[in-house]
C-alpha beads as a LAMMPS data file, in Angstrom:
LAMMPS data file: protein, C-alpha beads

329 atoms
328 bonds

1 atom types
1 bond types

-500.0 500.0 xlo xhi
-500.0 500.0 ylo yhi
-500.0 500.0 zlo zhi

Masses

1 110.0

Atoms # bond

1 1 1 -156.666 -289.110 365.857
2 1 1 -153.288 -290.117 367.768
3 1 1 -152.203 -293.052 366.283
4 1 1 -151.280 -295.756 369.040
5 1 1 -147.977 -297.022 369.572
6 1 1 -147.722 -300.732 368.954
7 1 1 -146.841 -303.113 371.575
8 1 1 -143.383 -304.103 372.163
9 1 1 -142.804 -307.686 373.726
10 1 1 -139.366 -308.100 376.062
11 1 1 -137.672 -310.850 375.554
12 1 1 -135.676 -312.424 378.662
13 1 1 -132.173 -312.516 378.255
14 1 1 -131.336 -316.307 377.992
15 1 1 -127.131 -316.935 379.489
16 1 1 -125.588 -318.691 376.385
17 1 1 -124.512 -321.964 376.606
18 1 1 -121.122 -321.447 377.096
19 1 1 -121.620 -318.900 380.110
20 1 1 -123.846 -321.483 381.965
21 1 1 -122.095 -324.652 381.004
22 1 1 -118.643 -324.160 383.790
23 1 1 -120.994 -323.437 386.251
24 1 1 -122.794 -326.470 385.888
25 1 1 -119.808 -328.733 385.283
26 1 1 -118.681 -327.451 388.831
27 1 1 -122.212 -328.115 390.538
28 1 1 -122.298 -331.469 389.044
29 1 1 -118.591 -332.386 390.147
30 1 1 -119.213 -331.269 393.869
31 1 1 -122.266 -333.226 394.319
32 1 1 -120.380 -336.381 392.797
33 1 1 -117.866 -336.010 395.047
34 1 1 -119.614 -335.817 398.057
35 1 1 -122.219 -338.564 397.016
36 1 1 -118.822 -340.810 395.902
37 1 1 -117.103 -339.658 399.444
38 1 1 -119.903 -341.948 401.459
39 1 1 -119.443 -344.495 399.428
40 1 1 -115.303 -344.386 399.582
41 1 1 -115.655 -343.948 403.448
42 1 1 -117.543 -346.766 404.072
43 1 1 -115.170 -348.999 401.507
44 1 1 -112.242 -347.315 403.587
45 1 1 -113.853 -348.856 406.782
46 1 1 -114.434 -352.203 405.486
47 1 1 -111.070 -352.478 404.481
48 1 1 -109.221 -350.842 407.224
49 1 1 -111.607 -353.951 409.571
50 1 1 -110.425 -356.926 406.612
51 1 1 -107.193 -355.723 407.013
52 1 1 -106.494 -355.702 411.016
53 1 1 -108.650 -358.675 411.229
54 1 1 -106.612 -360.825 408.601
55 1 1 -104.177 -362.671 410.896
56 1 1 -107.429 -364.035 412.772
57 1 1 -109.229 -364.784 409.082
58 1 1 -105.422 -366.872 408.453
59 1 1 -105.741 -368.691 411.381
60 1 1 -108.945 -369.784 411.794
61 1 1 -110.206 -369.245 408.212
62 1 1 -113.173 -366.937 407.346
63 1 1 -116.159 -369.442 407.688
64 1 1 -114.233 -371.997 410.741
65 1 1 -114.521 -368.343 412.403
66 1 1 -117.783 -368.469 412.045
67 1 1 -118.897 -371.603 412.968
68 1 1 -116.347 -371.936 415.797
69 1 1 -118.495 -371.590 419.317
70 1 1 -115.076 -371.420 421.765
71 1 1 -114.094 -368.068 422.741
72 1 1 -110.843 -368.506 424.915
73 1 1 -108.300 -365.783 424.601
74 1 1 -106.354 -367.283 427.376
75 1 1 -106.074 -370.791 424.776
76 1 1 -106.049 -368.656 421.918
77 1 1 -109.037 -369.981 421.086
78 1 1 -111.635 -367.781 418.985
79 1 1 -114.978 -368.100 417.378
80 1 1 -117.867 -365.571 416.620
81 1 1 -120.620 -368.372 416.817
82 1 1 -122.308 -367.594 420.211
83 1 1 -122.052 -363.993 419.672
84 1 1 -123.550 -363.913 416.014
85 1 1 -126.705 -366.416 417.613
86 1 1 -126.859 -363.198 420.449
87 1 1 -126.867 -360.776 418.120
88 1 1 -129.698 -362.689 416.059
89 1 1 -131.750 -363.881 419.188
90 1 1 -132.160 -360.051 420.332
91 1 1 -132.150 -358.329 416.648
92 1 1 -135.030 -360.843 415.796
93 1 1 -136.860 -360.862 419.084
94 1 1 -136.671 -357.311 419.803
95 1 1 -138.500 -356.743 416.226
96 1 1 -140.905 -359.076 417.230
97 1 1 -142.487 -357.425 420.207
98 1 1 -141.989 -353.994 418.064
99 1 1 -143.381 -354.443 415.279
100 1 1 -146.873 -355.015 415.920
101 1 1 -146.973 -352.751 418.988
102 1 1 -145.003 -349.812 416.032
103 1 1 -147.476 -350.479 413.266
104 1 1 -150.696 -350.205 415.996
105 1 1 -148.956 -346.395 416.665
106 1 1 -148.363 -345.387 413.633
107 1 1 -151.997 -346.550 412.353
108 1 1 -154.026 -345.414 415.318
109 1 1 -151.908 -341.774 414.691
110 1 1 -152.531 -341.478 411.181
111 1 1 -156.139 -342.535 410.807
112 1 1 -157.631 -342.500 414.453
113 1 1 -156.891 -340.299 416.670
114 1 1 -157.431 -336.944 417.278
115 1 1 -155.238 -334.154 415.582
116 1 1 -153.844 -332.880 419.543
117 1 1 -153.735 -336.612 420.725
118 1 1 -151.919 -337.771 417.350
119 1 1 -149.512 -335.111 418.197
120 1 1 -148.616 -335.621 421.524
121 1 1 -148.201 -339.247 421.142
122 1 1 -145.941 -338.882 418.142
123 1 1 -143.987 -336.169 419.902
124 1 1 -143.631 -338.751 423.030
125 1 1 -142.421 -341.830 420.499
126 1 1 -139.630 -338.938 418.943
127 1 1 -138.582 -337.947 422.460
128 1 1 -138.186 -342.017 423.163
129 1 1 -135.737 -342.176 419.954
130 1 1 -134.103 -339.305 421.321
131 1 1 -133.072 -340.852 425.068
132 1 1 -129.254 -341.774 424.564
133 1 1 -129.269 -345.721 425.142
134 1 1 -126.810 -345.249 428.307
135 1 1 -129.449 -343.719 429.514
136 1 1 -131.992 -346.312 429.294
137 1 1 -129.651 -348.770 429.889
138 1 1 -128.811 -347.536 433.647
139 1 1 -132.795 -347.188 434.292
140 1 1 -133.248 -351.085 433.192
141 1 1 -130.042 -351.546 435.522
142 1 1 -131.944 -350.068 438.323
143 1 1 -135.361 -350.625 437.546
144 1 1 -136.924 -352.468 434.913
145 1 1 -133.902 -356.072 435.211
146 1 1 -134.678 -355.775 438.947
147 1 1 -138.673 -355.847 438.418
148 1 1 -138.602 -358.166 435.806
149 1 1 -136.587 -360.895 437.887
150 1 1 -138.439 -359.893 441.060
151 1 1 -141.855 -360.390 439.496
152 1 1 -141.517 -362.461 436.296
153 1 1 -138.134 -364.624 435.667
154 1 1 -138.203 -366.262 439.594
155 1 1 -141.731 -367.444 439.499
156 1 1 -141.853 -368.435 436.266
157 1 1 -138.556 -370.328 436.958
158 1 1 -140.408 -371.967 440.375
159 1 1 -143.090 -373.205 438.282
160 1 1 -141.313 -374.579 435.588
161 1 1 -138.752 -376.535 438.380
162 1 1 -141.919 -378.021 439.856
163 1 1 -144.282 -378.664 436.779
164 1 1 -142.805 -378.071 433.474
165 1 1 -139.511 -379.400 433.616
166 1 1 -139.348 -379.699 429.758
167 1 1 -138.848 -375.881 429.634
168 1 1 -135.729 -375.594 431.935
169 1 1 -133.409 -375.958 428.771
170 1 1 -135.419 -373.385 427.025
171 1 1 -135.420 -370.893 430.503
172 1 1 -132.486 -372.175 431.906
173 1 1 -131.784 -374.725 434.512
174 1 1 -129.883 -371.975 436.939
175 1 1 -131.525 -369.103 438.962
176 1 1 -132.664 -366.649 436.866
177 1 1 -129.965 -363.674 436.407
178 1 1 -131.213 -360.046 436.184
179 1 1 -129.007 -359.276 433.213
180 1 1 -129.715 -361.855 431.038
181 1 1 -131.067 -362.555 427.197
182 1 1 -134.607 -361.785 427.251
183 1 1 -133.989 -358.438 429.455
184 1 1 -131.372 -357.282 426.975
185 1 1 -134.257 -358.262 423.942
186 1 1 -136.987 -356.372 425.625
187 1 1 -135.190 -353.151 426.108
188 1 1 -134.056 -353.226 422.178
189 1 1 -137.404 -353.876 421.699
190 1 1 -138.576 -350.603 423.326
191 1 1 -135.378 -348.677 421.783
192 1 1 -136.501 -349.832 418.134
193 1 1 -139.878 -348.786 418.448
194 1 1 -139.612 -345.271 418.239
195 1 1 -137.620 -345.388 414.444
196 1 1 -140.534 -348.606 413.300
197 1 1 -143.240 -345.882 414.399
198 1 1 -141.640 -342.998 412.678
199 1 1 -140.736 -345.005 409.206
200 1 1 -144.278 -346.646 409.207
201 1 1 -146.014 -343.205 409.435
202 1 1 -144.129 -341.220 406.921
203 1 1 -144.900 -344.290 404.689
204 1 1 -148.910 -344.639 405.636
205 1 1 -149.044 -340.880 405.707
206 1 1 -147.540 -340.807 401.842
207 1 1 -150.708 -343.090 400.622
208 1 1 -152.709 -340.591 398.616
209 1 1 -156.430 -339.387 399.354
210 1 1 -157.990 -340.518 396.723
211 1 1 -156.971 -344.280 397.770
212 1 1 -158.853 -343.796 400.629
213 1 1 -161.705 -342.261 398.834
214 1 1 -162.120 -344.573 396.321
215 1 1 -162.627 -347.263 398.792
216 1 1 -165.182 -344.987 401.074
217 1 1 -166.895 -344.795 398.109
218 1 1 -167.113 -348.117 397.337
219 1 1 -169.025 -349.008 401.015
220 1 1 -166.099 -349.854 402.804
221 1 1 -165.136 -349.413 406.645
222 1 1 -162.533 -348.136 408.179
223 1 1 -160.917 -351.229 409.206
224 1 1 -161.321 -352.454 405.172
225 1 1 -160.232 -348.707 404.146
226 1 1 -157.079 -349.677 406.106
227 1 1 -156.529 -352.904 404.958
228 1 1 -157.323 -353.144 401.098
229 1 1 -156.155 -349.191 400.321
230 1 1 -154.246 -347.904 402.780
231 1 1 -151.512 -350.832 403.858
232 1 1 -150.933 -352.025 400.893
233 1 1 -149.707 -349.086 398.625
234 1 1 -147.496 -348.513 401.773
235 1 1 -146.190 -351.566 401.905
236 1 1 -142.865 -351.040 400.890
237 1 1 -142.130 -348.305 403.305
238 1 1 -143.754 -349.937 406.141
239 1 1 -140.903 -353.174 405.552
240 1 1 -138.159 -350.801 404.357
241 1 1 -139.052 -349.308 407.791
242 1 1 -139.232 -352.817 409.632
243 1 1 -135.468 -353.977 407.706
244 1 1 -133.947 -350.485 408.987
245 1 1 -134.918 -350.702 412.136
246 1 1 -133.731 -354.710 412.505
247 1 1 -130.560 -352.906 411.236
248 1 1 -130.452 -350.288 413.975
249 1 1 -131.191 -353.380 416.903
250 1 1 -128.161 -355.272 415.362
251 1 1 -125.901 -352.593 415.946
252 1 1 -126.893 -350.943 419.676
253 1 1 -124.233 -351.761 421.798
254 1 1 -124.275 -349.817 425.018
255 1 1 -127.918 -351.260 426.250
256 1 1 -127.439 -354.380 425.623
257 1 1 -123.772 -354.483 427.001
258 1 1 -125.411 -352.898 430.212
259 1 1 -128.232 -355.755 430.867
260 1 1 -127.239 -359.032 428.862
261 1 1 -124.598 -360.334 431.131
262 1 1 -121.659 -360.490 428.188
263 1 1 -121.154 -364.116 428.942
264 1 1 -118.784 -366.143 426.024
265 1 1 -121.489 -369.056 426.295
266 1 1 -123.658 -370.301 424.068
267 1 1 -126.950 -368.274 424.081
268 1 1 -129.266 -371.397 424.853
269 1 1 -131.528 -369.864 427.575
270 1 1 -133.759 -366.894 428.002
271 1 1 -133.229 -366.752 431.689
272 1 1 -129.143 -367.227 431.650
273 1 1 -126.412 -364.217 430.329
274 1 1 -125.127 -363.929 426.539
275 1 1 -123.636 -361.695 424.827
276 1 1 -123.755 -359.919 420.944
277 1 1 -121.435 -358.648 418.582
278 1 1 -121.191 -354.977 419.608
279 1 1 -121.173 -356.018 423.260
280 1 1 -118.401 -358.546 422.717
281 1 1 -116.450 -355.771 420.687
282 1 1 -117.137 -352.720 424.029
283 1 1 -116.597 -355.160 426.618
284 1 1 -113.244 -356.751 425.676
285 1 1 -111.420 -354.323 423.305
286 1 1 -109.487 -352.681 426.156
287 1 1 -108.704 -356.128 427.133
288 1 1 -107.626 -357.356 424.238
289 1 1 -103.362 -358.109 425.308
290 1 1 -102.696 -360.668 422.606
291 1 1 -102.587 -359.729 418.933
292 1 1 -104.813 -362.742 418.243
293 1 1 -107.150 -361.817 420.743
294 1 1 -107.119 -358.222 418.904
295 1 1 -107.537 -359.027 415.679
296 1 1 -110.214 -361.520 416.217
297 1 1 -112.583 -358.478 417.901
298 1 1 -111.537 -356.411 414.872
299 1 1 -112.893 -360.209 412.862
300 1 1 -116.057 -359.469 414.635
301 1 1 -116.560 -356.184 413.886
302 1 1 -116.215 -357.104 410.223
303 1 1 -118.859 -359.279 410.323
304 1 1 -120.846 -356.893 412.051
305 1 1 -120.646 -354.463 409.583
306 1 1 -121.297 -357.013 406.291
307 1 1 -123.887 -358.020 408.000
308 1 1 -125.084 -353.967 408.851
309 1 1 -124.748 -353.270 404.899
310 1 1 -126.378 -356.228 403.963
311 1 1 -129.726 -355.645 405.761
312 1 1 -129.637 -351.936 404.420
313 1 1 -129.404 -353.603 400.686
314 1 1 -132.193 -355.866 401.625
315 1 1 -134.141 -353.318 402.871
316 1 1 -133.437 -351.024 399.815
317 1 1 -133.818 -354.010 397.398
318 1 1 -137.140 -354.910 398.788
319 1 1 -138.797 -351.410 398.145
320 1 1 -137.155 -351.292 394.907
321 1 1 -139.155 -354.445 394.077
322 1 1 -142.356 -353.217 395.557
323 1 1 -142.522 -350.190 394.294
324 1 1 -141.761 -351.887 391.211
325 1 1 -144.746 -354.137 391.404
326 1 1 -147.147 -351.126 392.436
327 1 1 -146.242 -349.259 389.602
328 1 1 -146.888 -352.073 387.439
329 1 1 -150.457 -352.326 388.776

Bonds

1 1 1 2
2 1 2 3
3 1 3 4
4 1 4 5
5 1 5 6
6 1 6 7
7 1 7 8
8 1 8 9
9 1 9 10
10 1 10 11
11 1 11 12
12 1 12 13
13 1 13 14
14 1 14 15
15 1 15 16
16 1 16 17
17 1 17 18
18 1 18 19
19 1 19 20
20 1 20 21
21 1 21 22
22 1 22 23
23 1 23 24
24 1 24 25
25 1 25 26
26 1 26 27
27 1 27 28
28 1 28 29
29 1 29 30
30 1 30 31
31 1 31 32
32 1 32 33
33 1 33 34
34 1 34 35
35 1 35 36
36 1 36 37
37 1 37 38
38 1 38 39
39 1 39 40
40 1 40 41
41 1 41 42
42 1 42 43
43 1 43 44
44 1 44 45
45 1 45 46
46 1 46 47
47 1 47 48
48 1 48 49
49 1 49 50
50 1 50 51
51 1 51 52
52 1 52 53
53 1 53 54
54 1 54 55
55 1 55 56
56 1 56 57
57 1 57 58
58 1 58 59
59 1 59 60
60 1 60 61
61 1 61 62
62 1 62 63
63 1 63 64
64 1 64 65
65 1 65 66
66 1 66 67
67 1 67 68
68 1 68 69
69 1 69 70
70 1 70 71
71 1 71 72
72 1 72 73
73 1 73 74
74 1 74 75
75 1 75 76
76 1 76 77
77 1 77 78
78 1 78 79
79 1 79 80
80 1 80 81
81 1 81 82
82 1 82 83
83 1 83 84
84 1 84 85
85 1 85 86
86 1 86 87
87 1 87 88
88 1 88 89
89 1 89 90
90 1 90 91
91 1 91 92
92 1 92 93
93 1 93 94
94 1 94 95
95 1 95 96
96 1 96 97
97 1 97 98
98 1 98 99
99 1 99 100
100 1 100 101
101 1 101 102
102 1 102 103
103 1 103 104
104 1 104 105
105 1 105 106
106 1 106 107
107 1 107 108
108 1 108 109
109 1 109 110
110 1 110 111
111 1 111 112
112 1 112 113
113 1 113 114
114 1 114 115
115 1 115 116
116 1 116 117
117 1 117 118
118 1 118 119
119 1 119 120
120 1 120 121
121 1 121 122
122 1 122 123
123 1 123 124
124 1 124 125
125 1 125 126
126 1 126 127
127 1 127 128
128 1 128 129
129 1 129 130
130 1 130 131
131 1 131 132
132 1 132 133
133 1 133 134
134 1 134 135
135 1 135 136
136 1 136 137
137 1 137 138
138 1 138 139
139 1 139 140
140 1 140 141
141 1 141 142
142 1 142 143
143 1 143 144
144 1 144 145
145 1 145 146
146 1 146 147
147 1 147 148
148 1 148 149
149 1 149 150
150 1 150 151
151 1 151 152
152 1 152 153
153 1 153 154
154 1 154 155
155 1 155 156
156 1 156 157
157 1 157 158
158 1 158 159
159 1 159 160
160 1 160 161
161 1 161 162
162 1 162 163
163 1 163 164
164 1 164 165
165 1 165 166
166 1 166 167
167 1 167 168
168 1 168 169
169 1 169 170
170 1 170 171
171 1 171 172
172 1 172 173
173 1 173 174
174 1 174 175
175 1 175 176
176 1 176 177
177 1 177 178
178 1 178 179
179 1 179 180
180 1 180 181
181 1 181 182
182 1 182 183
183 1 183 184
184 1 184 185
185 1 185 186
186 1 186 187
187 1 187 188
188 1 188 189
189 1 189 190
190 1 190 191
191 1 191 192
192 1 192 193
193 1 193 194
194 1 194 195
195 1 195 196
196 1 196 197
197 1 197 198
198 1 198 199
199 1 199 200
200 1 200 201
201 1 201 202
202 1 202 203
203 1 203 204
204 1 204 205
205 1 205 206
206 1 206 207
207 1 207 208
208 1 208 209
209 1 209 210
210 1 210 211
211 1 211 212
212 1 212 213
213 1 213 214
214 1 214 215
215 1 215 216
216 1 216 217
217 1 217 218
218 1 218 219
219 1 219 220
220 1 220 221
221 1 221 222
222 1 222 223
223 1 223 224
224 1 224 225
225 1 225 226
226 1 226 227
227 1 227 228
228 1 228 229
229 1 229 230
230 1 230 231
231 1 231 232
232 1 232 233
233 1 233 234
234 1 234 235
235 1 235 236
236 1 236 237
237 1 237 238
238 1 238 239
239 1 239 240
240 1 240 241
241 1 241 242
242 1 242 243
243 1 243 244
244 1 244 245
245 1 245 246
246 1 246 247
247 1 247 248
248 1 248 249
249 1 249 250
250 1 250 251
251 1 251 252
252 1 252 253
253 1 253 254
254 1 254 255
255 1 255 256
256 1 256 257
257 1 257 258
258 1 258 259
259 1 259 260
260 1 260 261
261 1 261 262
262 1 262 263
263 1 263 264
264 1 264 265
265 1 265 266
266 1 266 267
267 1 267 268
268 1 268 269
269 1 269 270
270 1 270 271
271 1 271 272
272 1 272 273
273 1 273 274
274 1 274 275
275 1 275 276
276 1 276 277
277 1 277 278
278 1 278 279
279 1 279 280
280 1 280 281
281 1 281 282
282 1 282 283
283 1 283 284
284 1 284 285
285 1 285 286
286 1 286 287
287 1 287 288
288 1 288 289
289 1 289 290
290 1 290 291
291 1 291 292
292 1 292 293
293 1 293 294
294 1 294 295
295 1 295 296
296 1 296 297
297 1 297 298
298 1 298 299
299 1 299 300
300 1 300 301
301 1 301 302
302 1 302 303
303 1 303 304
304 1 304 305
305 1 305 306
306 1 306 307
307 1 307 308
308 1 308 309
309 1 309 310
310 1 310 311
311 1 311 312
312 1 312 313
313 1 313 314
314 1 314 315
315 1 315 316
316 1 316 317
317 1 317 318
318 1 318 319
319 1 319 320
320 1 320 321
321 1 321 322
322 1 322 323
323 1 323 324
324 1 324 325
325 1 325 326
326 1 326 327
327 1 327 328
328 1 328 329
């Protein structure tokens, strides 16, 4: 009887420690690098801005800057208050008509519709994002401020002259303009709904099944599926989502250039031109003869930018917080 050979087991040859451990050190110092490089560049740009803006910052001071509402380069006069109100009146309105309009999207997309209608809507909201904003800044030019004052800003302006007077300060006691505040808010409104739809359905789309399925099982609709499972374990994406893309209508400049008039006045009316921050900064920076005058766009496009980082912190901070308080739950 043969006798059988007995089993041999191969062991897998294991690098020793000191073989593997250069190659990691040099894997772990690239990928600090590059992850400390974004941070350094955008330190590098905040201080290059402080630093050509600091003549304006010792002249007028860093808050009298602010809460000046003259901007006169011929008088060497400078203040960021009207544009900073622009740049809140349009950021803030334009996520108010998106966001509703956004989260309806990304809801109907994600639990509604059909898989081929889902699709083609979603690919039409990407291919919106995608349209440069000089691009949909020279159709409102041509087509949507002409409509608008045509069929919405003139009447409504009639009526108010001969039965509402009390709104004229609110609309704006002069003929309505077709580059003017509210034109410039509704076109960042449609440019920021394409990144509110996308962030809201990666976050609704992240929810797992079996939060849905624990509240079919319990008896409940769709609409209360929606509501008590689905919305709020994506909470924190959906405002993360909401905070990014407020960040996003803060910082377009070539749209709202195009159709809000870039008037140094006080943005009081809907109905009358304005300006913001980044359309101050494109419209008068090849302008700009005086060194004041310089300086104080560079001043604005400091602001700009703490303001920018701020609203990304927020927005980070926020879904820190909530995810914080989900986990906890």
């Amino acid at each position: 009887m043969a006798q059988s050979r007995p089993h041999t087991v191969t062991i897998p040859r294991i690098l020793p420690a000191w073989y593997r451990r250069p190659g990691d050190r040099v894997f772990k110092t690239l990928v600090l690098i590059l992850a400390s490089s974004v941070l350094a560049l955008a330190l590098t740009m905040a201080v290059v801005l402080w630093l050509g803006a600091k003549p304006t910052f010792d002249t007028f001071g860093y808050l009298s800057f602010l809460r000046v509402s003259t901007w006169d380069p011929v008088k060497s006069i400078h203040g960021a208050f009207p544009f900073i109100l622009g740049t809140m009146i349009t950021s803030f309105g334009a996520l108010a008509l998106a966001v509703i309009p956004a989260l309806g999207v990304s809801i109907f997309t994600t639990e509604y519709a059909p898989k081929w209608l889902a699709t083609l809507i979603n690919y039409t909201v990407d291919l919106l994002a995608a349209i440069p904003s000089v691009v949909i800044g020279l159709w409102a030019i041509f087509n949507f401020a002409p409509m608008m004052r045509r069929v919405f800003y003139i009447p409504i302006h009639e009526w108010a002259l001969e039965n509402a007077s009390w709104l004229l300060p609110v609309l704006g006691r002069e003929t309505p303009s077709s580059y003017n505040l509210l034109t410039a808010t509704i076109i960042l409104a449609l440019m920021i709904i394409p990144y509110t739809v996308a962030l809201s359905r990666d976050a609704i789309r992240l929810v797992p099944r079996e939060q849905r399925e624990a509240a079919w099982a319990l008896g409940a609709t769709r609409w209360e599926v929606m509501r008590m499972a689905v919305l709020p374990y994506a909470r924190s994406g959906i405002i993360a989502g909401i905070l990014l893309s407020l960040a996003r209508a803060i910082g377009e400049t070539m749209a709202v250039a195009m159709l809000i008039g870039n008037s140094n006045r006080m943005p009081l009316s809907l109905f009358g031109p304005a300006a913001t921050m980044p359309s101050l900064i494109i419209s008068e920076v090849r302008e700009a003869v005086e060194p004041l005058h310089y300086t104080s766009i560079l001043a604005v496009g400091f602001y700009l930018f703490v303001i920018t980082v701020a609203i990304n912190l927020l927005a980070t901070f926020i879904q820190s917080r909530l995810q914080m308080q989900r986990n906890a739950t």
